[in-house]
N, C-alpha and C positions, 0 to 999 in steps of 0.2 A: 163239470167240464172235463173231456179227457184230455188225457197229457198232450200237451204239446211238444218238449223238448225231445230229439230225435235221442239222446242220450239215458242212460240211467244211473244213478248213485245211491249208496245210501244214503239216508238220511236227508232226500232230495228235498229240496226246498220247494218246490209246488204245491205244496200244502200250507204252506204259510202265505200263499197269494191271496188268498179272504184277509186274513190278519192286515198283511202290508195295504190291501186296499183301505181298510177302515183308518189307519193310519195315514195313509196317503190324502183320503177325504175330509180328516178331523183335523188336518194340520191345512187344509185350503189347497192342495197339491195335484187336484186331479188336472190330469193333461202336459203333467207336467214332464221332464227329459228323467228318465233310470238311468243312475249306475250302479254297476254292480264290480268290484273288481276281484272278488273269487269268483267268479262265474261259475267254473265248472260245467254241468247242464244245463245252467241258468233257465229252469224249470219255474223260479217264479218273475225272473225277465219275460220270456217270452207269455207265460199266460197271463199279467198284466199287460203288455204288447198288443195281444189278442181282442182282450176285452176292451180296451182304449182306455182303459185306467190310466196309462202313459203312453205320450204321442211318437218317444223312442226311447231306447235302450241301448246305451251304451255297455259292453261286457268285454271283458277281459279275464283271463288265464295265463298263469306265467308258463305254465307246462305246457313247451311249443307243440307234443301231440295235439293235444285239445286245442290249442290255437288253433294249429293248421288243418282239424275236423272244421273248426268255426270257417274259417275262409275257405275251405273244399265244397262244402253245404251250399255255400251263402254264392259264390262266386262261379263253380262249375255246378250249377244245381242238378242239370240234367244227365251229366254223366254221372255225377254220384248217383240218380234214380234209379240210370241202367247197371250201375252195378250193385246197388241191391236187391234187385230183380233177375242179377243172373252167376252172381257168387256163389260159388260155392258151398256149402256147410258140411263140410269135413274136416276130421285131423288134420291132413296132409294140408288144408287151406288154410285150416289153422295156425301151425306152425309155420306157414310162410306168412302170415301175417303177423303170428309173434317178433319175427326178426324183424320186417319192417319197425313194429313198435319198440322193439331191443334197440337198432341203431338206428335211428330217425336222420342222424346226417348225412346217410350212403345213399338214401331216396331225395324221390320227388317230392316233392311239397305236398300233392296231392294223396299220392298212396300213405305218405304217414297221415295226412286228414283220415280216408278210410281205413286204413288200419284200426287207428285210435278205438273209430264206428266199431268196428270188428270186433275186435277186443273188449269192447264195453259192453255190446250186447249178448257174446257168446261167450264171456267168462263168468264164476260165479259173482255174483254180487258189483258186477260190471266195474273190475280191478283191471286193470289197463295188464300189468305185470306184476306176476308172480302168484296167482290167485288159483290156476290153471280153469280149463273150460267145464261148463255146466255136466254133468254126466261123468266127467274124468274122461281124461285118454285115451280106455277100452270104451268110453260110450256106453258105460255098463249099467248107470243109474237110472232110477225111474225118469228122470225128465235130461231130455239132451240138449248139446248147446243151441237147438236150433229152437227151443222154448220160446225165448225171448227176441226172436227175430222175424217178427211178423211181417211178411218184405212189403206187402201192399200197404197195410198201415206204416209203417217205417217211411215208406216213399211217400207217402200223403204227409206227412210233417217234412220232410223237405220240401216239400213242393210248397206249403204255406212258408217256411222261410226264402224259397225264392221269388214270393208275391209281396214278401214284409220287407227285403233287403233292405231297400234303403229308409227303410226304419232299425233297421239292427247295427251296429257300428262296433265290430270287434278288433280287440288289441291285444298282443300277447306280452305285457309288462309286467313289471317288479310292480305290487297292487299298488303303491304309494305313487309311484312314479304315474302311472297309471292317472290317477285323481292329478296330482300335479298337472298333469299336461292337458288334461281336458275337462275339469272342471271350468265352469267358469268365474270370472274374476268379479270383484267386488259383493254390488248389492246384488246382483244377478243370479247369487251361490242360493242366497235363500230360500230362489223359487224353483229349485231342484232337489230330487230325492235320492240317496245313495243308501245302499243295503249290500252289508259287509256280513262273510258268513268265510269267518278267516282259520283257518287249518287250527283242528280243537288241538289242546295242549294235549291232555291223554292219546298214547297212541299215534302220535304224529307222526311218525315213522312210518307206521306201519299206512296208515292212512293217505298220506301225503306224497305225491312228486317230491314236490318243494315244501317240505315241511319246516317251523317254526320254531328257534330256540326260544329260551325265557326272554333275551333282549331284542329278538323278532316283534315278541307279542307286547314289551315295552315299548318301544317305538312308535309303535300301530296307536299306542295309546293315547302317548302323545303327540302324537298327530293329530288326530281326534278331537283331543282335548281343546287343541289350539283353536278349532274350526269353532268360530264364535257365531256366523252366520247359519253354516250348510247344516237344511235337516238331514241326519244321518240316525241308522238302526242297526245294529250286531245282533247278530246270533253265534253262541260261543256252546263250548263243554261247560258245565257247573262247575268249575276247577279252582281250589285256594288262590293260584295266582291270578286267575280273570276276574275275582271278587276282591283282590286286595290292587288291583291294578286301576277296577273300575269303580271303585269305591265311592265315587264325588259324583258319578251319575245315575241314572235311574235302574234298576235291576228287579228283573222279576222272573219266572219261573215259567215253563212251558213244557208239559209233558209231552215226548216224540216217540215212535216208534222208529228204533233205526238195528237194521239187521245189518249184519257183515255176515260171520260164522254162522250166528243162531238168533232168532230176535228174542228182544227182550225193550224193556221202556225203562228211557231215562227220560231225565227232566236236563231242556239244556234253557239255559240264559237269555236271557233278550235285555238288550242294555239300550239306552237311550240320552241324550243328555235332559236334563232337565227342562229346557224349553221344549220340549216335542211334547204334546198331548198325545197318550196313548189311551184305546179304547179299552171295554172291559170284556170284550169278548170278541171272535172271530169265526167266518166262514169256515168250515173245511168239508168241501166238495158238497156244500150245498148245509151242511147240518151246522145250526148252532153249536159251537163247543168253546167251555168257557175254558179263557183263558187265564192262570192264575198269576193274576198280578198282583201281587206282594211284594214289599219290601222283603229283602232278603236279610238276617240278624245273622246270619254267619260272622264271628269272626273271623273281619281283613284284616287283621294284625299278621 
């Protein structure tokens, strides 16, 4: 299936939509309500969405650009079409869309939504700031910032988010807060799926808006931990502290391809609590590829 989400990341989560489905199926959950509250491009929201693996998708981002792409898309669908259809893709548009995304509170709600767009498709490795655009400045490299801005395909995944709206429910909160406020209450948490894919410890700076201290990614914990009901999934970095954090539930290993700079393959985590049944392999893009799940014997001391 091609991508759905009008956005790009590394280390985009729409390759784990086979995975989360067999997950989603092997716990009795098909049909059931997503959340997700790192959303980001919420790449494997929307192509569960798609396929009807879940009947909606709650998403959230604390970094109000990406929010306010989320409700520019979702809300003014058809002006953002026509302006991916008739933007510009030059330096000079460039860097007026850089400022928009530099000071997002001197704008419209909307131009900081396509900015965001803007900046995510036409910089390297689709870095909102600081990353600068495909090609550089001169435009001197073999591929320019207009590589990844296919405007017709671009406009046809808006156009399916303005047919899916009110199945998509976006929110730009603190992620806990987030769950707090729209989760639902009692036995009711059970029959819903939430997938957390929360700023890796390594590099969170560099990676992250809203990046993560050590007592960020303590709290996220026990948060989690409390939830005696809600099936929930993490996707994290392989990091000493997310193994001695998460120590009491399930962990296992997942090899990803994720480029920033240059690619290369790491293996990041997928953690679980102990009541979720997890399968032993996964979809991606159609081909069986095992997943390895194993206990992880690092010492969490």
């Amino acid at each position: 299936m091609k991508h759905v989400s009008p956005l790009r990341y590394p280390g985009g989560k729409a390759s784990l939509s086979g995975f989360l489905t067999e997950v989603i199926d092997q716990n009795d959950l098909r049909g059931s309500v997503y959340y997700e509250p790192y959303a980001g491009g919420a790449g494997a929201a929307l192509t569960l969405l798609k396929k009807n693996v879940v009947s909606q998708v709650y998403i959230n981002d604390a970094d109000q650009r990406i929010f306010a792409f989320w409700q520019a898309s979702l809300r003014e669908s058809e002006r953002f079409i026509d302006l991916i259809r008739t933007v510009p893709l030059t330096i000079n548009e460039w860097r007026r869309q850089r400022e928009i995304c530099t000071n997002p509170q001197a704008h419209e709600f909307f131009d900081v939504g396509f900015a965001a767009f803007y900046m995510n498709r036409c910089n390297r490795s689709g870095v909102l700031i600081g990353a600068g655009p495909i090609g550089g400045e001169e435009q001197a490299g073999v591929w320019r910032m207009d590589v990844r801005f296919n405007r017709e395909e671009l406009a046809s995944r808006i156009a399916y988010l303005a047919r899916a709206r009110d199945r998509i429910h976006v929110f730009g909160l603190d992620a806990i807060a987030f769950l707090k406020n729209n989760l639902p209450k009692g036995n009711s948490r059970s029959k819903v799926f939430t997938y957390l894919d929360p700023p890796y410890v390594d590099n969170g700076q560099k990676l992250y808006f809203n990046a993560y201290k050590p007592k960020d990614h303590a709290f996220l914990t026990r948060y989690l931990s409390a939830q005696t009901k809600l099936p929930w999934l993490v996707s994290y970095d392989n990091h000493p502290l997310v193994r001695k954090l998460y120590a009491e539930h399930q962990l296992s290993l997942r090899p990803i391809r994720y480029t920033l700079q240059e690619k290369r393959t790491a293996k990041e985590l997928i953690i679980a609590p102990k009541r979720l049944a997890l399968p032993d392999s996964y979809q991606n893009h159609g081909r069986a590829t095992q997943l390895q799940l194993f206990q992880v014997m690092e010492n969490t001391k």
